[in-house]
Structure formats: C-alpha cells, structure tokens
C-alpha positions as CSV (number, residue, x, y, z in Angstrom):
1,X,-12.8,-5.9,-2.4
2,X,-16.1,-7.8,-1.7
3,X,-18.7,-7.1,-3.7
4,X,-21.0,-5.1,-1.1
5,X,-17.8,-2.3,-1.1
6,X,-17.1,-2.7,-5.0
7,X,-20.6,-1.4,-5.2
8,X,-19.6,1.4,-4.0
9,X,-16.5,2.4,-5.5
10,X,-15.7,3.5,-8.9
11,X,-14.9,0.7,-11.1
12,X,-15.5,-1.6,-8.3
13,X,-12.2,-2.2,-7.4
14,X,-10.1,0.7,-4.5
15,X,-8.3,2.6,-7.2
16,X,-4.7,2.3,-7.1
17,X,-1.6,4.7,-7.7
18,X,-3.9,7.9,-5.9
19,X,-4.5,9.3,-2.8
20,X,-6.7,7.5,-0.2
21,X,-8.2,9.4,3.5
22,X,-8.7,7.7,6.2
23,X,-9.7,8.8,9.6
24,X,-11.1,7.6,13.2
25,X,-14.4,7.5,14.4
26,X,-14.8,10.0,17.4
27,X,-14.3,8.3,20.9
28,X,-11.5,7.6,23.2
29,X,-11.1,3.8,22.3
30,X,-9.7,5.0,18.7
31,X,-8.1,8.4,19.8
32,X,-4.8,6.8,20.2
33,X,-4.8,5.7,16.4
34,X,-4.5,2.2,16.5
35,X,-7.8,1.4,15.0
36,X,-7.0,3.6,11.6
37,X,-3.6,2.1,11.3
38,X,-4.9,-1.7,11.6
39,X,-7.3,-1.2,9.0
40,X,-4.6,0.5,7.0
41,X,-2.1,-2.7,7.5
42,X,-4.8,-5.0,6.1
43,X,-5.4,-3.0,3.3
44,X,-1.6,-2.3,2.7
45,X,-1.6,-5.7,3.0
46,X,-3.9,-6.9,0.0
47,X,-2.4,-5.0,-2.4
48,X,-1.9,-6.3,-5.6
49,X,2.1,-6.3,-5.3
50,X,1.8,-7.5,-1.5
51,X,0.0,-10.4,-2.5
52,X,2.9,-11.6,-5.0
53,X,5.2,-12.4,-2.1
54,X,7.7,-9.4,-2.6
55,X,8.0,-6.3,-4.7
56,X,8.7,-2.9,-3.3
57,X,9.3,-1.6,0.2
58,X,6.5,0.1,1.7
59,X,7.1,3.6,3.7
60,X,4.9,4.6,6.9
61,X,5.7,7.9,8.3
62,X,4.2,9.0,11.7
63,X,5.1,11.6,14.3
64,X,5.2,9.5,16.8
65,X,7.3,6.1,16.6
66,X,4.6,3.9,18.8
67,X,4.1,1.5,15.6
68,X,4.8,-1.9,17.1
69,X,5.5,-4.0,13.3
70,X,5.3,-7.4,14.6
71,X,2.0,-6.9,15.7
72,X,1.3,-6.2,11.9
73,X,1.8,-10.0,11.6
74,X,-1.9,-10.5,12.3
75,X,-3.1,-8.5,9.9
76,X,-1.3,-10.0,7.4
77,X,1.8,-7.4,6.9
78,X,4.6,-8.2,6.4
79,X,6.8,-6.3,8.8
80,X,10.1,-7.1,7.0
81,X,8.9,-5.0,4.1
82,X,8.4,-1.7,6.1
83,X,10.3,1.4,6.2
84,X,9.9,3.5,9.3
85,X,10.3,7.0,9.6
86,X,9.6,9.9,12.2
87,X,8.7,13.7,11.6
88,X,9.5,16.2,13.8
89,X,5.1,17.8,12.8
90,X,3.0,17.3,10.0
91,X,4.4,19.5,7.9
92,X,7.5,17.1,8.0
93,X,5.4,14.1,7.8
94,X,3.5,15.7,4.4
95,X,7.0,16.0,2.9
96,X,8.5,13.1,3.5
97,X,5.3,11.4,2.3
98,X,5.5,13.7,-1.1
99,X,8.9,12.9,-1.6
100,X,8.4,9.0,-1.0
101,X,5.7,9.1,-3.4
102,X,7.6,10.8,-6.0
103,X,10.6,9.1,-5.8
104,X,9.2,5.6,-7.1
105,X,11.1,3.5,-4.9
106,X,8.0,1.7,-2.5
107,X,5.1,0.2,-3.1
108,X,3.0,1.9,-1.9
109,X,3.5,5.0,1.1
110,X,1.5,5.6,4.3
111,X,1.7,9.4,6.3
112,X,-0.1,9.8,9.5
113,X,-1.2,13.4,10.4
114,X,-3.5,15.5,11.7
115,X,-4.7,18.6,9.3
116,X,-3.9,17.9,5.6
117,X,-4.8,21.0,3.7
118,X,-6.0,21.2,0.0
119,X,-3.0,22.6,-1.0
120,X,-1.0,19.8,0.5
121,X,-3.8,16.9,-0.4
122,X,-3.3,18.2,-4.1
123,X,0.6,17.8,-4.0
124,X,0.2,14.6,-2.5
125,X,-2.3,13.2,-4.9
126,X,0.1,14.2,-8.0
127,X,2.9,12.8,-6.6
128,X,1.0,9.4,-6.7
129,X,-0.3,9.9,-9.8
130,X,3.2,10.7,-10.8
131,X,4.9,7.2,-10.5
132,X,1.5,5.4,-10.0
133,X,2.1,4.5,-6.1
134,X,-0.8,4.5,-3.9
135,X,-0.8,7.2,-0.5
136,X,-3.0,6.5,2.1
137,X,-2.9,9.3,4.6
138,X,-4.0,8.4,8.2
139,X,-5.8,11.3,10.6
140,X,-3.8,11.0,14.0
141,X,-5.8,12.4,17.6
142,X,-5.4,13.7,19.6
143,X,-1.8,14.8,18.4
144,X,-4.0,15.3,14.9
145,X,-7.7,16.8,14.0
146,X,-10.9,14.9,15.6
147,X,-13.0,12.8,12.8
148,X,-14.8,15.6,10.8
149,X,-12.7,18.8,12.1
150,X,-10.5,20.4,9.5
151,X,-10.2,20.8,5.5
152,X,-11.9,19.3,3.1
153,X,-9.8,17.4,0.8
154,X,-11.3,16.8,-2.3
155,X,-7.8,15.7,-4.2
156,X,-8.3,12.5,-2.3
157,X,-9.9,9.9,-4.6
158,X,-11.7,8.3,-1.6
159,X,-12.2,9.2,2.4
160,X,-12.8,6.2,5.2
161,X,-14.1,7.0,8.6
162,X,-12.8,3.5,10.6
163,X,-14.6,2.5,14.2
164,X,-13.8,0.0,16.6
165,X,-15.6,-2.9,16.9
166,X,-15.8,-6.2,19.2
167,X,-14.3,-9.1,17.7
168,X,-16.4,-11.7,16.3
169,X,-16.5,-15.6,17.4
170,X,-12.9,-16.6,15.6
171,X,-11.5,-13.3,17.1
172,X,-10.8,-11.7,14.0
173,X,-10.4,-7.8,14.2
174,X,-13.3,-5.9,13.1
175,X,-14.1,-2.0,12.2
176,X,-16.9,-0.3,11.6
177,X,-15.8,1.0,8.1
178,X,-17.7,4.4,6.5
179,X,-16.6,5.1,2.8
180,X,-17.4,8.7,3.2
181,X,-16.6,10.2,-0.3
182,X,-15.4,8.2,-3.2
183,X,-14.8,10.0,-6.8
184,X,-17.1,8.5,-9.0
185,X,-18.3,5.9,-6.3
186,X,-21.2,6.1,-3.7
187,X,-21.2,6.4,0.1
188,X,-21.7,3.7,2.3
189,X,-21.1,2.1,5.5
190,X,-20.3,-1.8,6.7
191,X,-19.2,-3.6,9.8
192,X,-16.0,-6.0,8.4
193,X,-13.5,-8.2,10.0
194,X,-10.0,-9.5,8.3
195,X,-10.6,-12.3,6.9
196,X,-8.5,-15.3,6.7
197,X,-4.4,-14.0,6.4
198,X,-4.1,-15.8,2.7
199,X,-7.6,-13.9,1.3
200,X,-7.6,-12.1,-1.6
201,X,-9.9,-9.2,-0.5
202,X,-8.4,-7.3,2.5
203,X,-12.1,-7.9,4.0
204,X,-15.0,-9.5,4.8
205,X,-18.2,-7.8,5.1
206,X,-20.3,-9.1,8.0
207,X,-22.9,-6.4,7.8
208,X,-24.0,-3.8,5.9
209,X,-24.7,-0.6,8.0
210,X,-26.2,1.9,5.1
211,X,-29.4,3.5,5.5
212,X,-32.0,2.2,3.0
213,X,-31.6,5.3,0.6
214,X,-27.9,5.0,0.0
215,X,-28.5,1.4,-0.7
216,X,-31.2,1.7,-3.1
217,X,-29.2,4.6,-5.1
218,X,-26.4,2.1,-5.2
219,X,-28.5,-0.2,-6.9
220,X,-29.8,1.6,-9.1
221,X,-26.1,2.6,-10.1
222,X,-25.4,-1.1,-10.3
C-alpha cells in the first residue's frame, strides 16, 4: 500500500487472511456495481500470491453473472485464474463464500451482496481466519443495500466506501476511496488511480481527501 493508506491501517500493510467490506458510494453512476468490483480486481490483483505469477485460483461469487473477465485485464487480473460462480440470493452467495473460504483451495475469495448480517460477517471472518485466505465482500445496489443502509459489521477487519471518479491525463481508472473503519487503523479518505499494471502497490494516491483532524490524529499515531 502507499504510504498515505499504510498510515492508516494497522501495521501499515491491508491485513491478509480476514475479512475486508467494501461498498459504493451513493449515486447512479456506481449503482450498477462496477466501480466496487474494479477496485476489488486491482486489489485482488496486488496480492502477495498474485504478484508471484501463479498460486491459487481465486473465487468471485455474485448473483448476477454480468462480470465481463477480460475487461479485468486492465486492472491487472488475471482472468485465467478466476472461478465464477452464481447464487440464486445472498444467502447463497454468503455460503458459497463461507465454504470457499474454508475449504483452502483459492487464494483468496470475493462474494457480492447486499445485507451481510453480524451473524454472517462473523462466520465469514472465521472461515478466513481458518485457512488464512483473505474475503473481500462487495455491497451490490440496487439488487443489494445502498452505501450506509443495513448492519453494522464489526467482524470485518476493515470497511471501503469506493466513488467514481474521472480518469486522470494517462486514462488510468480512478476512485474516490474512503477507509471507513479499520481494526486498529484510522479513518481516512483519498482520490487514487491504478497505477502502472507491473506496480507493487495496487494504488497510487493522487490526493488526499481527509479533513485536517483525521490527518493530524494519524500523525500523531505515526
């Protein structure tokens, strides 16, 4: 991670082998969930086993098959290494997800749904924990919640709200990226683009967007 998210999150690395939230910013350009699930591909993508040229399949569940893999290719991802699935609701989506994650076999396992209770966020978080694989769960609208709506999930060890935002000069995608609760971390916020498809770091950070106060507390923690 660059250092103005390491800041930010416990360790200063995105822990691995736990349970990682991420949802959309509210507004129809990102209702469709496109914008959650690039930023998810790029940060699949940088994983420490993605970035040794092989390893273990990765699983992305969805309830609705409109994941298009080859444009994954500019992010970064590997499309070859993917293993679709389709649940009939969340509820199917959750389990599949759980048993991925506690079966061992991928590298790392990716659900999209709406409501994810804290019963289920709990199961889901100890099956990672279980064999050390990393879940990233993606809030889908407007077949899911809107950004903010539902449970609060506090088994997840961090929660991302993800924007849209125009692509810079070289065309590179950019988000508006909100680190809205990390476990032993600090909030923040930052406008980021991918960075170059060989970069270590999943992103660069072309601005920081914090209010003054969260910055200073950060620094202080530093």
């Amino acid at each position: 991670m660059p250092p103005a998210l390491a800041a930010c999150l416990p360790g200063g690395v995105l822990p691995l082998g736990v349970l990682h939230e991420m949802e959309p910013e509210a507004g129809a350009e990102v209702q469709h969930g496109a914008v959650v699930a690039g930023f998810a591909a790029r940060l699949l993508a940088r994983l420490p086993d993605s970035q040794q040229g092989g390893g273990k399949p990765w699983l992305w569940l969805a309830g609705r098959g409109d994941l298009y893999p080859p444009g994954l290719l500019a992010l970064g991802l590997d499309p070859g290494r993917l293993v679709l699935a389709c649940g009939r609701d969340d509820a199917a989506v959750l389990a599949a997800m759980e048993a991925g994650l506690r079966g061992g076999g991928f590298g790392a396992v990716v659900g999209e749904a709406g409501r994810l209770t804290r019963l289920a966020a709990r199961r889901l978080q100890l099956a990672c924990l279980r064999h050390g694989t990393t879940g990233l769960l993606l809030h889908r609208w407007p077949y899911g919640r809107p950004a903010g709506a539902g449970d609060e999930t506090p088994s997840a060890v961090t929660r991302w709200r993800i924007g849209v935002a125009p692509s810079g000069e070289g065309g590179a995608p950019r988000w508006r990226l909100a680190l809205l609760h990390a476990r032993g971390g600090v909030p923040g916020e930052w406008l980021v683009e991918a960075g170059e498809r060989d970069a270590t770091d999943p992103v660069r950070v072309v601005a920081e967007l914090a209010d003054p106060a969260a910055a200073a507390q950060r620094r202080r923690l530093g």
